[in-house]
N, C-alpha and C positions, 0 to 999 in steps of 0.2 A: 529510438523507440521509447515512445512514452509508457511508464507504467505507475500504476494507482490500485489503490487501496482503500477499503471505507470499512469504517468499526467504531468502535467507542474507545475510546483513551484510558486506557488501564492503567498506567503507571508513567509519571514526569520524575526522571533523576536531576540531581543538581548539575547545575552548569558547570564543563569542565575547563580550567582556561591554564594553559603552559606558560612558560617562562620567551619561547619565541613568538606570543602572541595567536597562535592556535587555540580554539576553544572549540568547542563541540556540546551538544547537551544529548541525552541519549533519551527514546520514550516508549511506550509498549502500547499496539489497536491491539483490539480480539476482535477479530474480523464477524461478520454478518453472516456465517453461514451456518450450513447444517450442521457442520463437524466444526465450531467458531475454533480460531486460529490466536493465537498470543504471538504476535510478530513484533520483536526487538527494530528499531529505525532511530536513525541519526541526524541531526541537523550541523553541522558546522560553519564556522566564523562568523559570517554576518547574518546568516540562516536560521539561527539560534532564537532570533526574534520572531520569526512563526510562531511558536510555541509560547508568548506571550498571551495571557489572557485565556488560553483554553485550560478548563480543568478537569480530572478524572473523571467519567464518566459522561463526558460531552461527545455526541457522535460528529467525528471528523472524517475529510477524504483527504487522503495523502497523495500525492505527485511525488515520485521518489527515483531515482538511478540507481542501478545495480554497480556496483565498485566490486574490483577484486585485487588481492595484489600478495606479493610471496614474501616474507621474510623470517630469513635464517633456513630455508627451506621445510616453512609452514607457509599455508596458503590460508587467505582469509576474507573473507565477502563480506561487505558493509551495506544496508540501504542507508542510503543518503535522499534526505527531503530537500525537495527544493520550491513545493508550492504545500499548505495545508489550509481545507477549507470547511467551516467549522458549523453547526447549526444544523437551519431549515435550509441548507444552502445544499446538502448533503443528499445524491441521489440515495434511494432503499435499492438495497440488492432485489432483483424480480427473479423469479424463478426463469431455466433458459426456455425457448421455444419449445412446444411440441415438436420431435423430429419423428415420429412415425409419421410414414408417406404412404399412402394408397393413390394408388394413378385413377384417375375418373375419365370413363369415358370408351366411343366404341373403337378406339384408335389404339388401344394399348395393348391387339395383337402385331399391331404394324411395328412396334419397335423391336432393335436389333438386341434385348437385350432379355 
């Protein structure tokens, strides 16, 4: 399952890099809606380079994977990016369909429902 996100880039932290060669850099969207969202996402090891050349305030879509995993018996959920796309390139959130439905027509005592 593909999941994504689009917002403007609120905050780049500095690159994190370990002593076994692990690195990570961590970033914050506030999403494009009505109630905008401040959502924490991660890039790791050679992913890190997405995040090249966008700056605060730039509207990005993210491609990202839900990670989860337990230790010491804490549980803990990472988004992890693995595609980010920056600019004019960037659909606008559209508002969703109208779902109010009126049935039209002389047929809509014929249904079973």
């Amino acid at each position: 399952m593909e999941l994504k996100i689009n917002g403007k880039l609120k905050q780049l932290m500095d690159l994190q890099s370990w002593d076994s060669g692990f690195s990570k850099r961590e970033f914050v969207i506030t999403t494009n809606e009505q109630y905008p969202q401040d959502i924490k996402l991660e890039c790791i090891k050679d992913k890190t380079s997405l995040l090249n050349g966008i700056n605060p305030g730039e509207d990005i879509e993210v491609s990202f994977n839900l990670r989860g995993n337990e230790y010491n018996g804490k549980f803990y959920v990472n988004l992890q990016a693995w595609k980010i796309t920056k600019g004019n390139d960037v659909p606008q959130n559209t508002p969703p369909p109208d779902t109010d439905f009126e049935p039209v027509g002389e047929d809509d005592e014929d249904l079973p429902f």
